[in-house]
C-alpha positions in Angstrom: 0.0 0.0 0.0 1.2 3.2 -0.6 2.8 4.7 2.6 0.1 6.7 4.9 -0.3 9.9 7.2 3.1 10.1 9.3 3.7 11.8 12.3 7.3 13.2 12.7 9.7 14.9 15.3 12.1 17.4 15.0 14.5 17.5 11.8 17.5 16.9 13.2 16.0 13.4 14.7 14.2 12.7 11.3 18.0 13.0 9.5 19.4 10.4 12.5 16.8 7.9 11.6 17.4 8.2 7.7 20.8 8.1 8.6 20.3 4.7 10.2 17.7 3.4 7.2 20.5 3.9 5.2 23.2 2.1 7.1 20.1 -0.5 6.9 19.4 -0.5 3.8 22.9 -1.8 2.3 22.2 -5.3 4.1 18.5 -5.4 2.8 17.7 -8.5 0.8 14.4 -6.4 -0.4 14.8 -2.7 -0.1 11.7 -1.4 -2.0 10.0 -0.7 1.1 13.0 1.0 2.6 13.8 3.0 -0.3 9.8 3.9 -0.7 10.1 5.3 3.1 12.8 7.4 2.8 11.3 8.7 -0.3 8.0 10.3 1.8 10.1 11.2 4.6 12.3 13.5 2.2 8.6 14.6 0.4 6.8 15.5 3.8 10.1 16.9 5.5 11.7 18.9 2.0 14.5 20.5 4.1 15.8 16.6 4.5 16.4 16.3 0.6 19.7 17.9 0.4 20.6 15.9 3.5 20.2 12.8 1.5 21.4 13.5 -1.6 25.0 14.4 0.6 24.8 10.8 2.8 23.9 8.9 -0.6 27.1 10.5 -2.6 29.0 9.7 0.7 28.0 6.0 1.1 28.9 6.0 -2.6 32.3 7.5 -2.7 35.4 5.2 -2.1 32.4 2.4 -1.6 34.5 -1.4 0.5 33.1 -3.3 -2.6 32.3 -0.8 -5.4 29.6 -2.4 -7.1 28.6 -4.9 -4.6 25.1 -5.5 -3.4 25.2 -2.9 -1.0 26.7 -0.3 -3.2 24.1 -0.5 -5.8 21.6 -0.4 -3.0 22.7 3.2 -2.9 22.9 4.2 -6.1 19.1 2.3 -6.8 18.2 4.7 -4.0 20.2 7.5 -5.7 18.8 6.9 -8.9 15.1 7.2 -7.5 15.9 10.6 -5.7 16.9 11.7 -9.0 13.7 11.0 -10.7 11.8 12.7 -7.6 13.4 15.8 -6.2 15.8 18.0 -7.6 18.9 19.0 -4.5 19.8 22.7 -4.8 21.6 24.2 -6.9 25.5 23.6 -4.6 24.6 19.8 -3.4 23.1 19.6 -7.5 27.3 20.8 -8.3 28.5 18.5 -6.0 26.3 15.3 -7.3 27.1 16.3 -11.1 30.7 16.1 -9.9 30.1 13.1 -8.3 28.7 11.4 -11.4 31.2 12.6 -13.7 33.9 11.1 -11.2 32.1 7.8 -10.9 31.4 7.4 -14.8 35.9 8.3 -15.3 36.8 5.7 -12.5 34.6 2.6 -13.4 33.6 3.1 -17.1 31.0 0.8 -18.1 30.3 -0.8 -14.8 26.9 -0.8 -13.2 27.7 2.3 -11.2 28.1 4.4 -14.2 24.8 3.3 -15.9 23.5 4.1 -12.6 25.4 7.7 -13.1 24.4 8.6 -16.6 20.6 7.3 -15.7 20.7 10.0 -12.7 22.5 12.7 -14.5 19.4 12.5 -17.5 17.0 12.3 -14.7 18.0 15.3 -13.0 17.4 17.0 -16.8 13.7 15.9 -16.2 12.9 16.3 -12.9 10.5 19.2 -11.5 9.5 17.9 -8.4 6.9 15.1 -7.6 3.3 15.0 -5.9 3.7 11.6 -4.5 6.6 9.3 -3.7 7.0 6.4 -6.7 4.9 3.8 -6.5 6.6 0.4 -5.6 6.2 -0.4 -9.0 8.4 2.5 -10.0 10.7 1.5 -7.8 11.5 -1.7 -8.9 12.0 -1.0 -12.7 13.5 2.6 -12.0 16.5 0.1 -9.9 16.6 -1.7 -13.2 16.3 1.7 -15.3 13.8 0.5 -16.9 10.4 2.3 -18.3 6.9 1.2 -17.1 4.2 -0.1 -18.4 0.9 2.0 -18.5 -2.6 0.5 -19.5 -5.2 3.0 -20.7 -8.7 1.9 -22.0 -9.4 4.2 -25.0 -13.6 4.2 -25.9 -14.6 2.0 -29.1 -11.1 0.8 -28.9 -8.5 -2.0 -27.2 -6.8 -1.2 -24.4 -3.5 0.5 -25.3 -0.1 -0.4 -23.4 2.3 2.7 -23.5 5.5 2.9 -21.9 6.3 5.6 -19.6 9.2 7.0 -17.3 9.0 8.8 -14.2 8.3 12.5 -16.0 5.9 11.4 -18.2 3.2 13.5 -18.8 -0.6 12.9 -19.1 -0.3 15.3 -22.4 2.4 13.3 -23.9 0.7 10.2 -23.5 -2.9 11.4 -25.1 -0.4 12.6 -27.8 0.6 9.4 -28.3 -2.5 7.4 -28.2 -4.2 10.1 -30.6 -1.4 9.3 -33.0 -1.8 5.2 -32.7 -5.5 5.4 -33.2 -5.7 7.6 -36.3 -6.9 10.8 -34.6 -4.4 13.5 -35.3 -6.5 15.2 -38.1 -9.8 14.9 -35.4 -10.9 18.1 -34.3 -12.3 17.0 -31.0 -9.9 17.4 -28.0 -8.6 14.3 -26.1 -7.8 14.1 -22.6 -6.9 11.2 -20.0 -9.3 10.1 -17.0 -9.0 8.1 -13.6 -11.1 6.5 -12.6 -11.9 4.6 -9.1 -15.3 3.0 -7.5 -15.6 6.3 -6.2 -15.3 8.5 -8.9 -13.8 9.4 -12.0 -12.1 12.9 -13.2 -9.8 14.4 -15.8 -6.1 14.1 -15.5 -4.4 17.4 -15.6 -2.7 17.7 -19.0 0.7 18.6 -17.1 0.0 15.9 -14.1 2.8 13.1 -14.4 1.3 9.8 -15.1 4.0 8.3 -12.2 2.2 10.0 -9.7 -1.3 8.8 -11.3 0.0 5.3 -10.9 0.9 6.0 -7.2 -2.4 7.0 -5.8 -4.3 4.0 -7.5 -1.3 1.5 -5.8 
């Protein structure tokens, strides 16, 4: 389920307990929920982002087994900040440094997929309504793209791949185009829908963050 109200202390005790999720979550055997909580923390308590981004490119620098489990762990973590929240604009010169570095010292090794995946990321990113879904998480450790399903009336379902700054807009572009609708002069949008009820998706909402309120 997607992770609920939170009640929190003061900041400086928030930043110890990430600190220790983080020490945790390099001996995880599944650290999707880990990952997913340190994600809300950082969206509820935004002064806590920069901290973060600072410990991750620590734990990451000078790694005891670069490209180990646990080093990855921090760079899948990395990688999902990236596509969330954007540091400012010193810790943002420090992490493009730290990419660069990485991607020079181990070329072609996991860490500097990991590196140019973030650096693109960070391109993209404007800031995020909801934490990534679990789903997200999982195929953004893989950098992959998901897999959206959107019914289209009078017509078959349509799968369209999406990353994490996809927007409703692009993907009504694109589903226009597959179904022969460009020269239509009607106007297309994209809905949600629940049991409860159903509304239009803003044309500028990110269809990650869709995905994240119906998990």
């Amino acid at each position: 389920t997607a992770p609920g109200p939170r009640s929190y202390t003061t900041l400086r005790d928030e930043a110890v307990k990430l600190f220790n999720s983080l020490q945790q979550l390099e001996l995880e055997r599944d650290p999707v929920p880990l990952m997913q909580g340190v994600l809300q923390t950082c969206l509820d308590l935004p002064p806590l982002v920069d901290e973060i981004y600072c410990q991750l490119v620590k734990q990451t620098t000078e790694p005891p087994a670069p490209g180990g489990q646990g080093d990855l762990h921090y760079w899948q973590l990395l990688t999902c900040m990236s596509c969330t929240f954007l540091p400012s604009p010193p810790v943002l010169r420090f992490l493009r440094f730290h990419l660069d570095r990485t991607e020079n010292r181990f070329p072609a090794s996991e860490m500097a997929k990991y590196a140019c995946f973030i650096r693109e990321a960070l391109g993209k990113t404007k800031g995020r309504e909801c934490v990534p879904s679990l789903e997200e998480i999982l195929v953004l450790m893989q950098r992959q793209e998901m897999i959206c399903t959107v019914h289209c009336p009078g017509a078959p379902a349509c799968s369209v791949a999406i990353s994490s700054h996809t927007t409703a807009e692009e993907v009504a572009q694109e589903l226009v185009s597959r179904l022969g609708l460009s020269q239509s002069p009607n106007l297309f949008a994209l809905y949600e829908q629940s049991r409860r009820r159903e509304q239009p998706v803003g044309s500028a909402t990110l269809l990650a963050d869709v995905l994240t309120r119906f998990e």
